[in-house]
N, C-alpha and C positions, 0 to 999 in steps of 0.2 A: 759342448753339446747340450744344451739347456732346450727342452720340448721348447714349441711356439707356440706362444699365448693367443690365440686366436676363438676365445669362446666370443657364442655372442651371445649378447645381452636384448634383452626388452626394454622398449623407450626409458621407465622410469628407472631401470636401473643402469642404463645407461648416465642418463644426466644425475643421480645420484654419484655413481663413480667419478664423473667428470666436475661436480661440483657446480653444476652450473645454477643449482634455486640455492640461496643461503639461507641458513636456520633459521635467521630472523623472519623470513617470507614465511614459513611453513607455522612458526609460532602466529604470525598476523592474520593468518588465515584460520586459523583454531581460535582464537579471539573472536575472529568476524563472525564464525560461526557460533561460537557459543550468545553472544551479542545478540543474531538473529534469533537463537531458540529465545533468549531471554526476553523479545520482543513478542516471540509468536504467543508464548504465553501467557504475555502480558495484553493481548490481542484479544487472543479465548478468552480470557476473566471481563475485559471491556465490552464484547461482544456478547456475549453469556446475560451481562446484566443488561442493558441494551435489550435484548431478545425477551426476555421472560418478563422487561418491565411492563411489557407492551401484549401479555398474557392474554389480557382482557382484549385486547383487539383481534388475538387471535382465537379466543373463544367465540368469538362473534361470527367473525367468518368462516368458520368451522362449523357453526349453527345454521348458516346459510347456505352451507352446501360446498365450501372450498374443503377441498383433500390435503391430504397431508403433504403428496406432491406437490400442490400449490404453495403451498407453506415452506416446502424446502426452495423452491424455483426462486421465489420473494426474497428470503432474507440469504438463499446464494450468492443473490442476486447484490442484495445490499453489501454483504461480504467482500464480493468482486468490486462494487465500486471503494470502497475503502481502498484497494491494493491499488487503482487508478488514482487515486489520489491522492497517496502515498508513493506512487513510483513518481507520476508528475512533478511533488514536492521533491525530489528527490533529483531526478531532474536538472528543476527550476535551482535549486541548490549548487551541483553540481556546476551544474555552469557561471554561477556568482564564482564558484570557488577557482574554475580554473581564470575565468577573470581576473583575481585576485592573485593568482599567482604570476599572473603577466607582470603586475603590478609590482611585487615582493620580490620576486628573484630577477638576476640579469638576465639578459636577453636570451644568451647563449646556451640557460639551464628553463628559461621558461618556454623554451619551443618542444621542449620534453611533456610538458603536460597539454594534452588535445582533446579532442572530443571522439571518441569512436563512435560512433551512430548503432555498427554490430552490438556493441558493447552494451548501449544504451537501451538496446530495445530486447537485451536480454533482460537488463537490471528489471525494466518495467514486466515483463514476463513473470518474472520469479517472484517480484512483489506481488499482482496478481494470482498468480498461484500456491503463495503462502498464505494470504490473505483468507484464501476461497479456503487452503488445510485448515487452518484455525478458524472459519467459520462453521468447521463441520459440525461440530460437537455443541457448541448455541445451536443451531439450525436442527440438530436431532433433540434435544430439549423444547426448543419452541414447536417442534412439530408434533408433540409428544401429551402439549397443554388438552388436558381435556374441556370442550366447551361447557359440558355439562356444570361442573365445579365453578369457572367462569362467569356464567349468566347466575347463578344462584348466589355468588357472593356479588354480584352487584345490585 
């Protein structure tokens, strides 16, 4: 007479019990992410300088009459096209690679690697939207440039 084991569980601790992601997935994905922060970082500091080289440009039009909001909308703006351009690279990559693996593996293990489109058009989402995170902090700095200081030291 042993009770019956009938609890239930919530998804992840379901496939936990079951074993079904293995520890190496969970380690690759801690990599991926720490990788990405190491990128967004390294994003901010490129963008940072980038922004505040260009001071003088925004001292100017800041003397002209542009607001701060304009000033953020602009180099948002530039922020967002980096993450377009960077997802598209990214992409353009991707697709070499599963190419490449047609190429490299048998037939029977390379119909394993495809292209999801869902997939694809999240990667370029999140690239744009990391992009735009790490252009926050330039974009509150450049907007920040007083013109006054600006037109006096040129």
């Amino acid at each position: 007479g042993w009770a019956p084991n009938n609890r239930l569980r919530n998804l992840p601790d379901y496939l936990e019990q079951q074993q079904v992601v293995p520890r190496d997935t969970k380690v690759s994905l801690l990599v991926a992410l720490g990788l990405l922060l190491v990128c967004l970082v390294n994003t901010v500091g490129l963008l940072l300088a980038k922004f505040l080289r260009r001071s003088g440009e925004i001292g100017v039009r800041r003397a002209l009459g542009a607001s701060r909001r304009e000033i953020y909308v602009q180099f948002l703006t530039e922020a967002a096209m980096v993450g377009v351009g960077g997802g598209v690279l990214g992409l353009l990559l991707t697709g070499i690679g599963v190419l490449g693996v047609n190429f490299v593996l048998p037939p029977r293990l390379a119909h394993l690697a495809h292209i999801d489109p869902a997939l694809l058009s999240l990667t370029v989402v999140v690239a744009i939207v990391a992009s735009v995170l790490a252009g926050l902090y330039p974009t509150f700095r450049a907007a920040r440039v007083q013109p006054a200081w600006q037109l006096k030291s040129n």
